[in-house]
C-alpha positions in Angstrom: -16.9 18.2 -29.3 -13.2 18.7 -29.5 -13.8 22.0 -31.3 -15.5 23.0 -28.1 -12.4 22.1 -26.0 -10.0 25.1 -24.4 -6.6 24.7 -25.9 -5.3 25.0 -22.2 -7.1 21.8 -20.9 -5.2 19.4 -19.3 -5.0 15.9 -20.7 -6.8 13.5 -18.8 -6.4 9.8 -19.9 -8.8 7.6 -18.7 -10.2 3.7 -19.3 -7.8 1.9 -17.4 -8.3 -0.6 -14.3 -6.4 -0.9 -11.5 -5.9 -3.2 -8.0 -3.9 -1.6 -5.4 -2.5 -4.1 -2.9 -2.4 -2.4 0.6 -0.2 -4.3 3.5 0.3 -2.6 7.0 3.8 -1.2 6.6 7.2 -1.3 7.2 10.3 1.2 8.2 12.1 1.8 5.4 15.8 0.9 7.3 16.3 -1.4 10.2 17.7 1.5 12.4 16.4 3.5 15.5 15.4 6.5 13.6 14.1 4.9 10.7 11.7 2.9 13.3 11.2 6.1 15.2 9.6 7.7 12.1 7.3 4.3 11.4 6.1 3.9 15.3 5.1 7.7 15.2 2.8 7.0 12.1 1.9 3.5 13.1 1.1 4.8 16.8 -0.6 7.8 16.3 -3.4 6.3 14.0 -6.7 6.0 16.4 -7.8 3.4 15.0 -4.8 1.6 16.6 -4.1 3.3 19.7 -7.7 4.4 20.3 -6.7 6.4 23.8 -7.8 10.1 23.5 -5.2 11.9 22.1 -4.7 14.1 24.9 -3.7 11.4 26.9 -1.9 9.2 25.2 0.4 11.8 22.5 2.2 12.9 25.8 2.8 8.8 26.6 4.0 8.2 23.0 6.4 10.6 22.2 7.9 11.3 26.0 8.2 7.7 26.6 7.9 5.4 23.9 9.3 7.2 20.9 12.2 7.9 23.6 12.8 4.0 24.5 11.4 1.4 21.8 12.8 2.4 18.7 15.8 1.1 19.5 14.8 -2.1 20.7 12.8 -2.7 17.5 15.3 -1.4 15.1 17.5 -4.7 16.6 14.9 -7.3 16.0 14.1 -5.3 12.2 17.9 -6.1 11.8 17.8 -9.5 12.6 14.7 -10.4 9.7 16.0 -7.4 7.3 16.6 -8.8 4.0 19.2 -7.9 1.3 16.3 -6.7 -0.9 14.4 -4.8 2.4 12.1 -5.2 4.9 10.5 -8.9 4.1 6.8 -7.6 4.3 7.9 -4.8 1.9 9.8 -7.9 -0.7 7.0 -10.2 -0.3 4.3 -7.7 -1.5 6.2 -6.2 -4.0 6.8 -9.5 -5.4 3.0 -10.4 -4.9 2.2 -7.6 -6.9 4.7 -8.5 -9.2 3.3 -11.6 -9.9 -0.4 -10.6 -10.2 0.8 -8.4 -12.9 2.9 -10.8 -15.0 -0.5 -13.1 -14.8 -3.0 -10.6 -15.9 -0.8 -8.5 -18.2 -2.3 -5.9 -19.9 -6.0 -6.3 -18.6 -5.1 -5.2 -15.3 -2.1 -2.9 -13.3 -1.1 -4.2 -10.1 0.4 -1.7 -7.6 1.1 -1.9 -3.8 1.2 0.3 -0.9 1.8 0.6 2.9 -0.5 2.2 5.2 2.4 3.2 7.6 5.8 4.2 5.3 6.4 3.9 2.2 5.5 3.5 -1.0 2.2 5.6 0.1 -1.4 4.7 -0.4 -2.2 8.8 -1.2 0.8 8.7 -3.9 0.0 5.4 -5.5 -3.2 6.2 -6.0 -2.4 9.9 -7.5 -0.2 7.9 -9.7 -2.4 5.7 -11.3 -5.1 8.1 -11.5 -2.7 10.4 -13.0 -1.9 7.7 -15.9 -5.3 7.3 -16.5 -6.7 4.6 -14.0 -10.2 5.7 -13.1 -11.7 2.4 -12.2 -9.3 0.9 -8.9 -10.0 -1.9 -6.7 -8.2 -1.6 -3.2 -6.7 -4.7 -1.7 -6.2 -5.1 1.7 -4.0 -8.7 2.3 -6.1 -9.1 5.4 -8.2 -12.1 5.7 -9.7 -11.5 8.9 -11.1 -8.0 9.1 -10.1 -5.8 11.7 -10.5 -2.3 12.5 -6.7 -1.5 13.2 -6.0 -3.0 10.1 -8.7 -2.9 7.1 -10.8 0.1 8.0 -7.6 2.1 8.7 -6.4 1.8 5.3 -9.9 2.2 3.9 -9.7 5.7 6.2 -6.1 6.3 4.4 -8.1 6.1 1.1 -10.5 8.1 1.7 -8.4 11.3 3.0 -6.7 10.8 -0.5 -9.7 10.7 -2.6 -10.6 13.6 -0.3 -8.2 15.9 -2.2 -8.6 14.8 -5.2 -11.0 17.0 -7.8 -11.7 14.3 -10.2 -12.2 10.8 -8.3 -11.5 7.2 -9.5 -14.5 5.0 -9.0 -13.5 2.6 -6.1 -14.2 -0.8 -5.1 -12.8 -2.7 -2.3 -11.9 -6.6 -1.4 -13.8 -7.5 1.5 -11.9 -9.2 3.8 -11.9 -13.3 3.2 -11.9 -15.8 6.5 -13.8 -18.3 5.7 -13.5 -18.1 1.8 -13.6 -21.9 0.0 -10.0 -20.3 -2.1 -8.1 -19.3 1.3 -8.9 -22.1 3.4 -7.9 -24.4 0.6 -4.8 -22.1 -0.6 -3.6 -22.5 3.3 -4.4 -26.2 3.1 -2.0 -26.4 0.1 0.7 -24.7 1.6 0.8 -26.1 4.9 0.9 -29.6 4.0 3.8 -29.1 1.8 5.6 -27.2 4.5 4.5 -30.0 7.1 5.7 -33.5 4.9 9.1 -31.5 4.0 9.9 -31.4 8.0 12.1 -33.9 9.8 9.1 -34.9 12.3 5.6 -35.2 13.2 4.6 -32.1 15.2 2.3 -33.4 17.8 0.0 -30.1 17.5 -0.3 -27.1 14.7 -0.5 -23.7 16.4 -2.2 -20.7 14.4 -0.9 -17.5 16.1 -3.1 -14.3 15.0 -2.0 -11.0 15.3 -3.6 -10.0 18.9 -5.9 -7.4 19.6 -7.3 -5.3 22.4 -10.0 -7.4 24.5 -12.1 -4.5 24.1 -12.4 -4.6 20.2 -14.2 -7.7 20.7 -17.0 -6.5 23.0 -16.9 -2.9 20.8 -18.4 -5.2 17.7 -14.9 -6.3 15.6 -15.3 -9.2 14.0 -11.8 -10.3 13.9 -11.9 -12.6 17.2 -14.7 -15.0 15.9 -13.4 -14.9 11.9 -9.8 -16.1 13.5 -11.4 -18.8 14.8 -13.6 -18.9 11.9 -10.4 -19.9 9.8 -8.6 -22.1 12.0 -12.0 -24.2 12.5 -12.2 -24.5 8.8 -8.0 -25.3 8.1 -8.3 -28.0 11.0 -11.5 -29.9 8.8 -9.4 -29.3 5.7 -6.2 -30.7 7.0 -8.3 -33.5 9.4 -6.4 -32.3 12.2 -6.8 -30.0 14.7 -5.6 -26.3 14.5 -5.0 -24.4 17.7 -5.7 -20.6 18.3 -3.3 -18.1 20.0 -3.1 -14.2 19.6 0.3 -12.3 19.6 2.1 -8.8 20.1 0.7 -8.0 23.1 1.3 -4.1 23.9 0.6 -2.3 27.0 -1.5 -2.9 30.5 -4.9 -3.4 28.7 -6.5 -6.8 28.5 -6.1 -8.5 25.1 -7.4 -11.0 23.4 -6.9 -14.8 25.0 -5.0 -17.3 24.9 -1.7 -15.3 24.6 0.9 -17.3 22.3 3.5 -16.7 24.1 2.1 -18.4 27.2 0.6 -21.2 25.0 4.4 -22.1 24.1 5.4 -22.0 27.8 2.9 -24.3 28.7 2.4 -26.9 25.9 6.0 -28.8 26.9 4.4 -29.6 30.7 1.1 -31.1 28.5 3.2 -33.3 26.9 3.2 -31.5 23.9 6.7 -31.7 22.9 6.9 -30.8 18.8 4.8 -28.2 17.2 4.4 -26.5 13.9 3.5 -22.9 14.4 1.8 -20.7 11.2 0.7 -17.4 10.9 -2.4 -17.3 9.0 -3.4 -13.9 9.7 -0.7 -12.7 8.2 -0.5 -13.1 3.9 3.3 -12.1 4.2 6.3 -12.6 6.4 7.4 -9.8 8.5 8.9 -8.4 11.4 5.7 -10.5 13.9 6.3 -13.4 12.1 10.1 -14.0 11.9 10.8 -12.8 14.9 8.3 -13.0 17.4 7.7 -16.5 16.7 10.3 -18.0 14.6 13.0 -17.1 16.8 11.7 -15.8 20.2 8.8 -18.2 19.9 11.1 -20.6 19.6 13.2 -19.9 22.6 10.3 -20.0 24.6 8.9 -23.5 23.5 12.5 -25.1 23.7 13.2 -23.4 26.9 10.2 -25.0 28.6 11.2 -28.4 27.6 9.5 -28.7 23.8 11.8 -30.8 21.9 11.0 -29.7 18.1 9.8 -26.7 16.8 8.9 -25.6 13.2 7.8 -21.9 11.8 5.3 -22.3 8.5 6.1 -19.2 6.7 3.2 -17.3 5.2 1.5 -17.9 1.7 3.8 -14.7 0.9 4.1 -14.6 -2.7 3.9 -18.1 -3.4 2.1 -20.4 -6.2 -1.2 -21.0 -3.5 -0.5 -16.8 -2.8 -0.9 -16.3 -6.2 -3.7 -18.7 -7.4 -5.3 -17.5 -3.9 -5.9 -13.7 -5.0 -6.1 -14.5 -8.8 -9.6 -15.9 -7.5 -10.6 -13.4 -5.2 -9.6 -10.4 -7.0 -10.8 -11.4 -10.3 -14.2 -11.7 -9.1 -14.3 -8.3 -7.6 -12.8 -6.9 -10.7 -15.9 -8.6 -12.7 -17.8 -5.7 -14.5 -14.8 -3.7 -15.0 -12.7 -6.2 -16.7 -13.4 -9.7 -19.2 -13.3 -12.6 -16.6 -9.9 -13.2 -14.6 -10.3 -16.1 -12.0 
């Protein structure tokens, strides 16, 4: 057969296997324009603003893109690590990890729907070294539109201009899986016996969404509940459930967690532990939305004692967490991983 090959035809290795970790994405400097550049991408993705164009382009970039940046780039700076944005560190570093686990069986990249590094150029780059077979990852454990399908869309436009396609698999996402519950279990009794008291409740914040997701078919509402249910049994206690980042005049989904932290100190409620299980790494919602406004808010209406859980992020439970998970969608393609 190789007689029959052209002398000009290009190499193409092949007969490797890849994951790609996807996460939502991240400026690449805590500055106005920087933030300018991300909210443009981030905000003119439909599957997040999901106003007709024609309406709200003209809202976007003569009004927010105008005002918000510079607001945002102030909270970036007040989470912005000496390595980089923390979302950006703790993927990296999940990746990282994955990779010194698996070794040679497997390459582990990451990628940011919004920013960079790229989901088109990371996957151009392992097919171009000779990845055909690539399982995409998004960290998401509750599936959402705005989040999951969007970077299964951001795939697709980049095997869309590719002439010789990878095959492509992709993690489902995970809200009720026996791994994550107990990998959240782990972690958040460790973070509650290392604090100085007894929070009278545990809070799970979720990223919020849109009240009209829910009734449009997302199941991201009732797998958020779905996975605090299940940590509450685990842990024997009661988990709560709020949603977060509120944006714009539209209804969104209830109860807000803002207004939950108002209102707990008049119940009585006077410590609480807040986590963030929606989220598999730190980031700008995370640190400072809750850790430090959130915190404001519950000791400004008379709470007494107030912890932020971090993420798994790229800890031991992270780690043992998608060993499981992705090894089993990697079965077929690789010798067994979990």
């Amino acid at each position: 057969m190789s007689a029959l090959r052209p002398p000009d035809h290009p190499a193409a290795p092949t007969g490797k296997v890849a994951v790609l970790i996807v996460n939502l994405g991240t400026p690449d400097a805590p500055t106005p324009e920087a933030v300018k550049r991300y909210l443009r991408e981030f905000l003119s993705d439909r599957r997040v603003v999901e106003i007709p164009p024609i309406a709200w382009q003209p809202i976007l970039r003569g009004i927010i893109l105008n005002t918000r940046p510079k607001k945002s780039a102030h909270a970036y700076q007040q989470v912005w690590t000496p390595e980089g944005s923390p979302l950006a560190v703790h993927t990296r570093d999940t990746a990282r990890a994955l990779q010194s686990v698996w070794g040679d069986a497997v390459t582990v990249d990451w990628a940011m729907r919004y920013g960079a590094p790229a989901i088109a150029d990371r996957l151009h780059a392992l097919k171009q070294s000779g990845h055909d077979r690539i399982l995409i990852a998004p960290l998401y454990p509750q599936y959402c539109a705005a989040t999951t399908a969007t970077a299964m869309d951001e795939v697709g436009r980049a095997l869309a201009a590719m002439r010789w396609q990878p095959a492509i698999r992709m993690l489902p996402a995970y809200p009720g899986d026996p791994a994550y519950i107990e990998a959240l279990r782990a972690r958040t009794q460790a973070q509650l016996a290392a604090l100085p008291f007894a929070p009278d409740r545990i809070l799970a914040s979720f990223h919020g969404m849109p009240q009209r997701t829910l009734t449009l078919g997302d199941p991201y509402h009732c797998q958020c509940v779905k996975t605090a249910r299940l940590l509450g049994e685990a842990l024997g206690r009661e988990v709560m459930v709020s949603f977060q980042s509120r944006f714009g005049r539209a209804k969104w989904l209830e109860p807000a967690t803002d207004a939950t932290l108002a209102a707990l100190p008049g119940q009585g409620i006077r410590s609480i532990a807040v986590m963030t299980p929606g989220f598999s790494a730190d980031c700008l919602e995370t640190l400072e939305e809750i850790a430090l406004r959130g915190k404001d808010v519950f000791l400004a209406a008379g709470g007494e004692n107030f912890a932020f859980l971090p993420c798994l992020n790229a800890e031991a439970d992270a780690i043992t967490l998608y060993r499981q998970l992705l090894g089993r969608e990697l079965a077929g393609w690789v010798e067994a991983l979990v």
